[in-house]
ROSE-4610 file (N, C-alpha, C; in Angstrom, 1 decimal, always signed):
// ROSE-4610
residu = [X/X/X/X/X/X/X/X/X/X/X/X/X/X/X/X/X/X/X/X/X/X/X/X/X/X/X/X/X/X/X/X/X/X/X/X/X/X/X/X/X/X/X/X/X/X/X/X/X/X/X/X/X/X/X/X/X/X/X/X/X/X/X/X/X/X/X/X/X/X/X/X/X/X/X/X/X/X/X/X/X/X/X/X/X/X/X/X/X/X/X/X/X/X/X/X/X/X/X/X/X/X/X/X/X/X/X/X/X/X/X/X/X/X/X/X/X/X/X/X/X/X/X/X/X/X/X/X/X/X/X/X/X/X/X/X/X/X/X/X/X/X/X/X/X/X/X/X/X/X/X/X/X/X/X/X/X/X/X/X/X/X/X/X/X/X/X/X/X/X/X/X/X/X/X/X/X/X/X/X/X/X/X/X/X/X/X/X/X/X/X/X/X/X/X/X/X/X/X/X/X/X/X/X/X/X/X/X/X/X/X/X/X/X/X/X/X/X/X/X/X/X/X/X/X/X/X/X/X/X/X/X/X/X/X/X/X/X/X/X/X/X/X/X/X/X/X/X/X/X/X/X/X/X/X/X/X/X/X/X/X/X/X/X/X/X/X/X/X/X/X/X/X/X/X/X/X/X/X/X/X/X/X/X/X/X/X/X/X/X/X/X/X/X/X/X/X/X/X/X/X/X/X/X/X/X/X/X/X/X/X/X/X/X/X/X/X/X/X/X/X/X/X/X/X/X/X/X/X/X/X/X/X/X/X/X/X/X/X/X/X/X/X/X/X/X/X/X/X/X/X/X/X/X/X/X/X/X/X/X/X/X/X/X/X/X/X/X/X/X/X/X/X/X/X/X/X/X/X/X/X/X/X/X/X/X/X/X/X/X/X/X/X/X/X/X/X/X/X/X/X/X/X/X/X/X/X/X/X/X/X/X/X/X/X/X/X/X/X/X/X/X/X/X/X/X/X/X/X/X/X/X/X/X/X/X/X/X/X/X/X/X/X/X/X/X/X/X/X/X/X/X/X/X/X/X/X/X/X/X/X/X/X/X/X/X/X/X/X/X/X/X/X/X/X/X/X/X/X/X/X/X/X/X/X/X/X/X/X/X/X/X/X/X/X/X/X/X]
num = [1/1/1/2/2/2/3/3/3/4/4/4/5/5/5/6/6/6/7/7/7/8/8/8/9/9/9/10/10/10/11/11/11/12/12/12/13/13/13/14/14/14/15/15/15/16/16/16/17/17/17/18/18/18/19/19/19/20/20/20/21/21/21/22/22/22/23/23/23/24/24/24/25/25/25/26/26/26/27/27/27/28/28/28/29/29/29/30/30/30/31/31/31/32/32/32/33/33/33/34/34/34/35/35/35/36/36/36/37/37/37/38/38/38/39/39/39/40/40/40/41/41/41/42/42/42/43/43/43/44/44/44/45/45/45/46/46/46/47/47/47/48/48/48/49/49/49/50/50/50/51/51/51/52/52/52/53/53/53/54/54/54/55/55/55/56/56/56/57/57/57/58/58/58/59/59/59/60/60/60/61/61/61/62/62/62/63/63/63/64/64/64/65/65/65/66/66/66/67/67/67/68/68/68/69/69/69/70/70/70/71/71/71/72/72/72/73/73/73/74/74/74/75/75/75/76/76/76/77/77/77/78/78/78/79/79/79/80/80/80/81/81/81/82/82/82/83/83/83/84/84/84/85/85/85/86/86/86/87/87/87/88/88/88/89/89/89/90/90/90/91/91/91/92/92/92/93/93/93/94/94/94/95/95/95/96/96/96/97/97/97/98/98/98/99/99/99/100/100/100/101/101/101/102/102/102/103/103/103/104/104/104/105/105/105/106/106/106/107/107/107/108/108/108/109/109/109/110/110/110/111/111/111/112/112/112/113/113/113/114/114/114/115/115/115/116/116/116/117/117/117/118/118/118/119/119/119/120/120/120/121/121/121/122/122/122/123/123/123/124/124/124/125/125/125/126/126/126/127/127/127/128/128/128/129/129/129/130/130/130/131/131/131/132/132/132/133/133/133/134/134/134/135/135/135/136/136/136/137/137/137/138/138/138/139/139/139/140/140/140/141/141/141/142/142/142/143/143/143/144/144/144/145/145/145/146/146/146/147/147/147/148/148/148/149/149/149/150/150/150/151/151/151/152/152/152/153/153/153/154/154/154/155/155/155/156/156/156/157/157/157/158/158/158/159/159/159/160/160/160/161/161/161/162/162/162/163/163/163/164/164/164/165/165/165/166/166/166]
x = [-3.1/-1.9/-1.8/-1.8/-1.3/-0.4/+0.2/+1.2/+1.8/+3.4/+3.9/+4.4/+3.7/+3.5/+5.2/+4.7/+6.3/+6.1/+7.1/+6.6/+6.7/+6.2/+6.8/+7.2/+7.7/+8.6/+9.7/+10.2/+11.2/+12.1/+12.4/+13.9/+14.6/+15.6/+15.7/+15.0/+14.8/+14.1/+14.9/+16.0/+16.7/+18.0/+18.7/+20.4/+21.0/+20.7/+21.4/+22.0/+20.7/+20.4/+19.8/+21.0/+20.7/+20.5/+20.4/+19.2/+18.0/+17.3/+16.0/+15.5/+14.5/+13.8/+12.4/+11.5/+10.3/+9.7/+8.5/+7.6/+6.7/+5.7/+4.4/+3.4/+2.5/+1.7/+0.1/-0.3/-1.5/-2.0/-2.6/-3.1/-4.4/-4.6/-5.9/-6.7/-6.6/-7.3/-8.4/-7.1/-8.4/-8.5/-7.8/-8.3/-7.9/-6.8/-5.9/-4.4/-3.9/-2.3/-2.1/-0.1/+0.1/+1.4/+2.0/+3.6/+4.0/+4.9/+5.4/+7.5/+7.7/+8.8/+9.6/+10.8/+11.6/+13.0/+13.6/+15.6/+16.0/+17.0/+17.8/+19.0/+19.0/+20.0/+18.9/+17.6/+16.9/+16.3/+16.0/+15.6/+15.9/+16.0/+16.1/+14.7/+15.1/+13.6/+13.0/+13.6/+12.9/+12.0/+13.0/+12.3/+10.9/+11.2/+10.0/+8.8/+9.0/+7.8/+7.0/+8.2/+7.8/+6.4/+7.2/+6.1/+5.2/+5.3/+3.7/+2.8/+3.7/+2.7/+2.1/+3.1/+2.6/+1.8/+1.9/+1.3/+0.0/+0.6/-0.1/-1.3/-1.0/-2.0/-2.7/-2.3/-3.4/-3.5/-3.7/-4.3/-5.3/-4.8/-6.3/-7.3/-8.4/-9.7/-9.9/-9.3/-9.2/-8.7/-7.1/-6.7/-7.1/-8.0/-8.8/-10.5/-10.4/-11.5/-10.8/-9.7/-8.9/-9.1/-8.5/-8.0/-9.7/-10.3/-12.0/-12.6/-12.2/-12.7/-11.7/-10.7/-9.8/-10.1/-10.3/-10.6/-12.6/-12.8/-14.5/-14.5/-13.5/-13.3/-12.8/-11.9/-11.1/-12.2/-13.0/-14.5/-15.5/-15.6/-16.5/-16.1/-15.1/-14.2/-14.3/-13.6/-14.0/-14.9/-15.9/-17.2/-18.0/-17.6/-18.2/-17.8/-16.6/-15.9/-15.7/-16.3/-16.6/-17.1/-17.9/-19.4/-18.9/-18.0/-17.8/-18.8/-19.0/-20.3/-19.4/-20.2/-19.4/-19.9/-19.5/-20.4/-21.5/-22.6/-23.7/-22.9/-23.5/-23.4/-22.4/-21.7/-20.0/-20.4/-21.2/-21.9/-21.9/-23.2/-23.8/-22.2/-21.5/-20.6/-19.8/-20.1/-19.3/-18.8/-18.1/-17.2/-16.6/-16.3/-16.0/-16.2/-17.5/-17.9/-17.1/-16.7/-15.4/-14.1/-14.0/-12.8/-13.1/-14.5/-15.0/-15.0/-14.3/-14.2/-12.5/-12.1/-10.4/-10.2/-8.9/-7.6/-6.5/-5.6/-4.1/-3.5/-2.2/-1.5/-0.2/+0.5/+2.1/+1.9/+2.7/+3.1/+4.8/+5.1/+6.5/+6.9/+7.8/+7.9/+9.6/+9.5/+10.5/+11.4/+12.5/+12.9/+12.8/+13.0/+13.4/+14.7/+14.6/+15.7/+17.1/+16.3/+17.0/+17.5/+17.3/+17.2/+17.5/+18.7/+18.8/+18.8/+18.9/+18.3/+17.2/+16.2/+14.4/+13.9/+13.6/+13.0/+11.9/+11.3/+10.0/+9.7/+8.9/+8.7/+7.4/+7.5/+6.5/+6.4/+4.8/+4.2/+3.5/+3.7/+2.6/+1.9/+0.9/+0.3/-0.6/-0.2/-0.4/-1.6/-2.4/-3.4/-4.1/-5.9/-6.3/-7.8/-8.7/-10.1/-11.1/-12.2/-13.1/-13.6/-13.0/-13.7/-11.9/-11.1/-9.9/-8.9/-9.6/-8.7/-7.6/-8.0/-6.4/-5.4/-5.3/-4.5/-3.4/-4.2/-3.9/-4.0/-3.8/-3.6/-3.1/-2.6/-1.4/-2.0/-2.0/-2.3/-0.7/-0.6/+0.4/+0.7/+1.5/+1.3/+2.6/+3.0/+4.1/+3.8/+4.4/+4.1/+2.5/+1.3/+0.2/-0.7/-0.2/-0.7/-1.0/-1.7/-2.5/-2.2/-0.8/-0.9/-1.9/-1.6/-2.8/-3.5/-4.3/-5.3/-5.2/-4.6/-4.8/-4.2/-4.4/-4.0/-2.2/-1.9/-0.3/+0.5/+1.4/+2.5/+3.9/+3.7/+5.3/+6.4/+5.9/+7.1/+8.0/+7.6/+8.4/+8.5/+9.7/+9.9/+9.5/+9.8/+9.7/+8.5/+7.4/+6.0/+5.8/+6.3/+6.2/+7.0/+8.4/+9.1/+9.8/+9.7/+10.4/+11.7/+12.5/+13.4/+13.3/+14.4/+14.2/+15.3/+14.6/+16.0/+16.4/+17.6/+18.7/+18.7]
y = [-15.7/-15.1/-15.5/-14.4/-15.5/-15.2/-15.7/-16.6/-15.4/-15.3/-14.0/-14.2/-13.4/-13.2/-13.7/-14.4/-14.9/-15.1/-14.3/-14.4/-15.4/-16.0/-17.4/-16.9/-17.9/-17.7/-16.3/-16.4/-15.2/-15.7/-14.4/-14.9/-13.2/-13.2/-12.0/-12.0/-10.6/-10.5/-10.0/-9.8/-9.6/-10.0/-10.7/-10.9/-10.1/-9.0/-8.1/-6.8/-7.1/-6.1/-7.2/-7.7/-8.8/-8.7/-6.8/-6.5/-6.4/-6.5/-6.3/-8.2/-7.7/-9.3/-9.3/-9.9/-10.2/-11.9/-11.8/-12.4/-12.2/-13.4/-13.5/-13.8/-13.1/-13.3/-12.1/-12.6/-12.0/-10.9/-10.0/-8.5/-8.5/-8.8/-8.7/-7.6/-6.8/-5.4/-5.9/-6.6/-6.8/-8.1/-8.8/-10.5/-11.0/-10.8/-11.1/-11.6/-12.5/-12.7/-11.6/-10.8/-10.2/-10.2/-9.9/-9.5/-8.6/-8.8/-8.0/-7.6/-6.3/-6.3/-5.2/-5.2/-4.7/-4.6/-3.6/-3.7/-4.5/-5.3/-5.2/-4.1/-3.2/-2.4/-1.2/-1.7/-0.5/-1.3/-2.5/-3.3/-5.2/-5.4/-7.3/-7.9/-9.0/-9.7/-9.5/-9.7/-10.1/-8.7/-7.3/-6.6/-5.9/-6.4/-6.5/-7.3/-8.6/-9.1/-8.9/-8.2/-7.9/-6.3/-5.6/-4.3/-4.9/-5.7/-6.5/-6.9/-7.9/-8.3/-7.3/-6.1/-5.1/-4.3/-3.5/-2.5/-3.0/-3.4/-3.4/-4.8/-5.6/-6.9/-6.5/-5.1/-5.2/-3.4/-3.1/-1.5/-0.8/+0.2/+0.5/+0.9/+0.8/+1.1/+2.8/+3.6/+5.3/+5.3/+4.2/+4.2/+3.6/+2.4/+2.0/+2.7/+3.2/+4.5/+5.8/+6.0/+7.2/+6.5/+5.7/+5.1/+4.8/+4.6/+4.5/+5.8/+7.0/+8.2/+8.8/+8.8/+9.2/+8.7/+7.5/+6.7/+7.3/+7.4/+8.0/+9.0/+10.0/+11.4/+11.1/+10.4/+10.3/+9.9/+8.7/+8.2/+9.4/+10.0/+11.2/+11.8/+12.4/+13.6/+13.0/+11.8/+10.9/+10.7/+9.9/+9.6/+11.1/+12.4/+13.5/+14.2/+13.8/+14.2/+13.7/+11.9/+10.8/+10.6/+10.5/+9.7/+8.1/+7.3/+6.1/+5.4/+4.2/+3.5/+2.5/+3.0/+2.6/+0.9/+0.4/-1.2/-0.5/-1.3/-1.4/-1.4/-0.2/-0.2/+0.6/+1.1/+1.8/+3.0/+4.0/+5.4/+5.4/+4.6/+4.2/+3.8/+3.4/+2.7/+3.9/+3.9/+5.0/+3.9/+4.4/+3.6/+2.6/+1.1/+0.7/-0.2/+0.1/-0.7/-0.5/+0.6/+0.8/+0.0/-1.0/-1.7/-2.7/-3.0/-3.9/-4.1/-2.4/-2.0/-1.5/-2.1/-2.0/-3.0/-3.2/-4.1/-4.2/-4.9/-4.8/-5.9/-5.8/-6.8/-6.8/-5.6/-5.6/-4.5/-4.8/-3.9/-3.6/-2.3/-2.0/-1.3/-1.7/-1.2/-0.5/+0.2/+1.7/+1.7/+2.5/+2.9/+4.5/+5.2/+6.9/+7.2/+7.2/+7.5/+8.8/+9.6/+11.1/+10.5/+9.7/+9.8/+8.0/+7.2/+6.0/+5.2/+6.6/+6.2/+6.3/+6.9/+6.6/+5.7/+4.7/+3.4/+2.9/+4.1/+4.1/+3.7/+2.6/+2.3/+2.8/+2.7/+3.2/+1.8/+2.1/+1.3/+1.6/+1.0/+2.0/+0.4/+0.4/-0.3/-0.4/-1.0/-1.0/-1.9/-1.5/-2.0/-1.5/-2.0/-1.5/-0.7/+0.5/+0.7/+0.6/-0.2/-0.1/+1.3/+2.7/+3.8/+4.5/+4.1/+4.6/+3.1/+2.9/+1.1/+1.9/+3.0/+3.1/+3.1/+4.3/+4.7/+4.1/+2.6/+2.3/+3.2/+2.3/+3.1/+2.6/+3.7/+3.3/+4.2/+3.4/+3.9/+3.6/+5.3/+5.5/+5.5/+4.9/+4.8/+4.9/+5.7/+6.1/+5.5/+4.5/+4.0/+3.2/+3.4/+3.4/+4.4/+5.6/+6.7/+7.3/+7.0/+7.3/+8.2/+8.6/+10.0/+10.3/+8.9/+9.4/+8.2/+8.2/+7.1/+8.2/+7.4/+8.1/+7.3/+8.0/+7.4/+7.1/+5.7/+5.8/+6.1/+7.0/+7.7/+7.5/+6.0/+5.6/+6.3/+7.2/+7.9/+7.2/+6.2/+4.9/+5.6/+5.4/+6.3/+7.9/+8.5/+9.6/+10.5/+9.4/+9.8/+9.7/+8.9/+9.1/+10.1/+10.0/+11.2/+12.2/+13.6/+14.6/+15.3/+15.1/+16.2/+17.0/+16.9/+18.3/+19.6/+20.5/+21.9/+21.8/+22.2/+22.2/+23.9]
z = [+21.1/+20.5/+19.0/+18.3/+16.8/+16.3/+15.1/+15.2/+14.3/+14.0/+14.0/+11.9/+11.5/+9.6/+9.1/+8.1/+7.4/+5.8/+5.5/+3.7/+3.5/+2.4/+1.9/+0.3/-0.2/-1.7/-1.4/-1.0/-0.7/-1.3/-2.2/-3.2/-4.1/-4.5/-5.2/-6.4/-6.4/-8.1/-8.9/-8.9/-10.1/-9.8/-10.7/-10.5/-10.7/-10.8/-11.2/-10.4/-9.1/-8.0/-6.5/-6.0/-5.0/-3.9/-3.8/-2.8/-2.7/-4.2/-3.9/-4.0/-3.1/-2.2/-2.4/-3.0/-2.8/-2.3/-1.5/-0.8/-1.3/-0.5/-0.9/+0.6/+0.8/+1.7/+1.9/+3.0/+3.4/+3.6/+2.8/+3.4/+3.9/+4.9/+5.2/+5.1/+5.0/+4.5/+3.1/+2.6/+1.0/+0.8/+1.8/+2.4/+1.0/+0.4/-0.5/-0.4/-1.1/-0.9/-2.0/-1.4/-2.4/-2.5/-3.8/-3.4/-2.9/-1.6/-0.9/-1.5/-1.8/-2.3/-1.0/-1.2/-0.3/-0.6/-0.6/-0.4/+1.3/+0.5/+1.9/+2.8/+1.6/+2.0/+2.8/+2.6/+3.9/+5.0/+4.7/+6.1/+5.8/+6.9/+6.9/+6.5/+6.5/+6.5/+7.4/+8.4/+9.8/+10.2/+9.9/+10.1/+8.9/+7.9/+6.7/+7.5/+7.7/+8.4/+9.3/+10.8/+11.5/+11.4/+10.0/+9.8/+9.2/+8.2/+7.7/+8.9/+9.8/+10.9/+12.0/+12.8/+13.8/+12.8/+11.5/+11.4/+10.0/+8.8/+7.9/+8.3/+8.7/+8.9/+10.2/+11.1/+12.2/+12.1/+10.8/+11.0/+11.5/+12.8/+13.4/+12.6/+13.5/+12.5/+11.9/+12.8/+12.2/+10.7/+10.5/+9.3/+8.2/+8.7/+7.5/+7.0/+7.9/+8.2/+6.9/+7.3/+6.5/+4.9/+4.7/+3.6/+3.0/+3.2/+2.7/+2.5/+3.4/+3.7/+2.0/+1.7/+0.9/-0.7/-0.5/-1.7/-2.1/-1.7/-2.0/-2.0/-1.9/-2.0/-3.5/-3.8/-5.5/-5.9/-5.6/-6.5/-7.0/-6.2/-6.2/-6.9/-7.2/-8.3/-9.5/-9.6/-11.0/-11.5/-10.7/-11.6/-11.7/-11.2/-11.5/-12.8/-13.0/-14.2/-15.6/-15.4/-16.6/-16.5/-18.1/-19.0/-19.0/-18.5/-18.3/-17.9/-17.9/-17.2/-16.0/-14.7/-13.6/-13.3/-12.7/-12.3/-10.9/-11.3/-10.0/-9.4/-8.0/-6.9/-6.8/-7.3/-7.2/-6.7/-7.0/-6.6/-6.1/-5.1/-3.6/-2.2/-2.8/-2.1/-1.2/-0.1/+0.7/+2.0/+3.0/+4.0/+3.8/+4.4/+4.1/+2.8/+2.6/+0.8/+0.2/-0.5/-0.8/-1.5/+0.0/-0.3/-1.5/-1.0/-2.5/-4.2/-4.1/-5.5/-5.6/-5.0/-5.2/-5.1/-5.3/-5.2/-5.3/-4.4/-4.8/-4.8/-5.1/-5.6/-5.2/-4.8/-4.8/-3.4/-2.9/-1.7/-1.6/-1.6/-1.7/+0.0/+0.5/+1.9/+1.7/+2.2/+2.7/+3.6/+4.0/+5.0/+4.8/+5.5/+4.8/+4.3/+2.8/+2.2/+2.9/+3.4/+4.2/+5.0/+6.4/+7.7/+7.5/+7.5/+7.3/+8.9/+9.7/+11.4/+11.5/+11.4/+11.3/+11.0/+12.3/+12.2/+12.1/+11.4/+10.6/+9.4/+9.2/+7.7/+6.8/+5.9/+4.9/+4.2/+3.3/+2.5/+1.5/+0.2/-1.2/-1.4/-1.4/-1.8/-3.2/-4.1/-5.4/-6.1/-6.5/-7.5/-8.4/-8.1/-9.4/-8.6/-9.4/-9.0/-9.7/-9.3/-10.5/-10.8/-10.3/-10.8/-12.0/-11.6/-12.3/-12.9/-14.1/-14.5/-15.4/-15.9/-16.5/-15.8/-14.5/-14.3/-12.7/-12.8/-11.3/-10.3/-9.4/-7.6/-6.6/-6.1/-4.8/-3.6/-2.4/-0.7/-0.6/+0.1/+0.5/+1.9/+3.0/+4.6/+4.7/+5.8/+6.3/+8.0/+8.9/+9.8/+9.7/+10.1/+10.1/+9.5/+9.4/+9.3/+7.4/+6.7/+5.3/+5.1/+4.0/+3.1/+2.0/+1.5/+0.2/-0.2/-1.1/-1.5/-3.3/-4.6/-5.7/-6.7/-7.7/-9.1/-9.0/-9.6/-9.5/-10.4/-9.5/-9.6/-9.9/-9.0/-8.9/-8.4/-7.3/-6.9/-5.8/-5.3/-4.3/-3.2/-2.9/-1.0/-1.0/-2.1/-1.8/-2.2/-2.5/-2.2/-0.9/+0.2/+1.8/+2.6/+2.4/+3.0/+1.8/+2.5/+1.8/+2.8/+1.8/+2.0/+3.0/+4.2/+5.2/+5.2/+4.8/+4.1/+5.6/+5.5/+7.1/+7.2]
């Protein structure tokens, strides 16, 4: 059994706004520590941890499957489109190779802005690619499930959920 994810350095990040909360810990995905940021006015700690530990730190393999599948679909469009000089091996790199040529650093987690009963969380995961260094990049997850793998946006929650017309 192991042992259940706990940020460490948890503290507010701004005095000014003493809901928002960031931590520091493990993404095993890219076998990195990262900052993990969050409101309290959409989830507790306990339950931030808890989604780092059930879904982000044990993602099935279809979604890290997706998220490799998505990201070499953007590789391929890019380096088809720039005279850039890519690093060895980047072309060749399809499945999970992949992950070798990314990185992140910041993870932002969600509630759904619309629906403050949907106890579903989202996650944008924020870094960098060795095929797109200008323009960063964010993997976007709504529960476990991969919306996008692309250049960032910064659209926060509502790159995960849209609006439902009544």
């Amino acid at each position: 059994m192991t042992e259940r994810f706990h940020l460490k350095n948890v503290g507010i990040e701004d005095a000014l706004d003493e809901n928002s909360i960031s931590g520091f810990g493990l993404l095993p995905l890219f076998q990195c520590i990262v900052e993990y940021h969050f409101s309290t006015e959409d989830m507790s700690l306990e339950e931030a941890e808890l989604y780092i530990h059930n879904v982000l730190n044990q993602l099935p393999a279809e979604t890290i499957n997706e998220i490799c599948k998505k990201a070499c679909e953007w590789k391929t469009i890019k380096m088809t489109s720039d005279t850039v000089d890519y690093p060895s091996g980047l072309a060749e790199a399809y499945g999970r190779d992949i992950l070798g040529f990314m990185s992140v650093g910041e993870v932002n987690l969600y509630r759904n802005p619309f629906d403050r009963n949907d106890n579903t969380f989202g996650a944008i995961l924020s870094g960098g690619t060795e095929w797109d260094s200008e323009n960063g990049m964010e993997i976007i997850i709504r529960d476990s499930k991969v919306l996008e793998v692309r250049e960032y946006l910064g659209y926060g929650e509502f790159a995960i959920w849209e609006q439902k017309s009544v």
